[in-house]
C-alpha positions as CSV (number, residue, x, y, z in Angstrom):
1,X,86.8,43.0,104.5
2,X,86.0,46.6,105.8
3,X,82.3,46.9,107.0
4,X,81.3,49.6,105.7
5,X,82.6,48.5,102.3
6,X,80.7,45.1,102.7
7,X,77.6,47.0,103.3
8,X,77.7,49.3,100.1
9,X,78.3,46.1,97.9
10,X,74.7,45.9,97.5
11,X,74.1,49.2,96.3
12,X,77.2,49.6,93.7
13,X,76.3,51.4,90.5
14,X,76.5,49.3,87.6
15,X,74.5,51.0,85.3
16,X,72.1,54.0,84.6
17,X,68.8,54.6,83.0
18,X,67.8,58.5,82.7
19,X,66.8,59.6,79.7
20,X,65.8,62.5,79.5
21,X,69.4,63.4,80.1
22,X,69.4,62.9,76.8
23,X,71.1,59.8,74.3
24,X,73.4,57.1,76.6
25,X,77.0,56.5,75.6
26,X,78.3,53.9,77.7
27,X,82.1,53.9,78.1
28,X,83.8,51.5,80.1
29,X,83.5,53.4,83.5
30,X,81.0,56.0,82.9
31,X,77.3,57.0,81.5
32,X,77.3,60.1,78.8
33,X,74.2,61.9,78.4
34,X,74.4,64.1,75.4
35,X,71.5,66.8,75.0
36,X,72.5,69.4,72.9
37,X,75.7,70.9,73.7
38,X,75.0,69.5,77.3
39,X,76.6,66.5,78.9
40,X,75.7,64.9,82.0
41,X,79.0,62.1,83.0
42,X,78.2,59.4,85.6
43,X,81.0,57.8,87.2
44,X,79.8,54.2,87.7
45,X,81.9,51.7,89.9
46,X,82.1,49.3,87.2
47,X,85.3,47.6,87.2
48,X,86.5,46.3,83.7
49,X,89.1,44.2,81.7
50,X,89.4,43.4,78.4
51,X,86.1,45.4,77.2
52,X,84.6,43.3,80.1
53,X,82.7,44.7,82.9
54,X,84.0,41.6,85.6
55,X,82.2,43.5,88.9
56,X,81.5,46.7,90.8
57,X,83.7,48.2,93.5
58,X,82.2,50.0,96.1
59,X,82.9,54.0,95.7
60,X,85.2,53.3,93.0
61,X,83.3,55.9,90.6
62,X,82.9,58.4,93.4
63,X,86.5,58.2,93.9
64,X,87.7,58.5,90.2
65,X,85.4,61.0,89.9
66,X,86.8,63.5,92.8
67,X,90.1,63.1,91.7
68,X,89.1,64.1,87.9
69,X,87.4,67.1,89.7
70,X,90.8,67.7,91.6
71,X,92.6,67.9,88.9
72,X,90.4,70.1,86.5
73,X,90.4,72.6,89.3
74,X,94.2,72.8,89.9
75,X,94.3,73.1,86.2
76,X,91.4,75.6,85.4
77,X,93.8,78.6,85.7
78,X,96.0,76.9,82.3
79,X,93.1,75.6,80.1
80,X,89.0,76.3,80.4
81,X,87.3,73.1,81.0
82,X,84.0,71.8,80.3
83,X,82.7,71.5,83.6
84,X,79.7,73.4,84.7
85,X,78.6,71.6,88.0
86,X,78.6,69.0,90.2
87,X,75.6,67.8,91.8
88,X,76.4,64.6,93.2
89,X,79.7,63.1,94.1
90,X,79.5,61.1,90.9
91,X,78.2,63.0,88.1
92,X,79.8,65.9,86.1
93,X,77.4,68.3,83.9
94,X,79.4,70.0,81.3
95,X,79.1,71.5,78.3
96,X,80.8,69.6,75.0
97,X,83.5,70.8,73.4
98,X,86.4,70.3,70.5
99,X,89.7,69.3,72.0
C-alpha cells in the first residue's frame, strides 16, 4: 500500500458531530446540516454497500467532493446552483433549493 495513504487511515472521516450547523441528515456518503435555508454538506470517506457503511477510504470524500465542485462550475453558466462556498476541501455551504 501507498504510504501516505497507510498513514491517513487513522484519521479517515467517518462521521460528524457539529451542531450548531444546524439538524444532521446522514446520507450514505455525506453529513447535511440544515439551518434555515442554509446547508452545510460534508463529504465523509465512508465507503458503503447495501445501506452498509463496510469502512473508510482515505481522501475518498475529498475526492468526490472536488469533482462535484468541478462539475457545478463547468456547469454554472447553464443552471444557478446552490453553492455559496467552500471552506474546506470537503464541505459545501449552500443555500436549499426546489429542483
Amino acid at each position: 500500500m501507498n504510504p501516505t495513504l497507510q498513514k491517513q487511515l487513522a484519521f479517515t472521516l467517518q462521521e460528524t458531530d457539529f451542531s450548531p450547523l444546524g439538524e444532521r441528515y446522514r446520507g450514505k456518503v455525506r453529513d447535511t446540516y440544515r439551518k434555515g435555508d442554509r446547508l452545510t454538506l460534508i463529504t465523509s470517506d465512508r465507503l458503503s454497500a447495501f445501506d452498509r457503511v463496510l469502512t473508510t477510504i482515505p481522501f475518498k470524500g475529498e475526492i468526490l467532493n472536488r469533482l462535484t465542485l468541478f462539475w457545478f462550475k463547468k456547469t454554472e453558466a447553464v443552471v444557478k446552483n446552490h453553492v455559496i462556498d467552500v471552506p474546506d476541501p470537503s464541505v459545501i455551504v449552500g443555500r436549499r433549493c426546489e429542483p
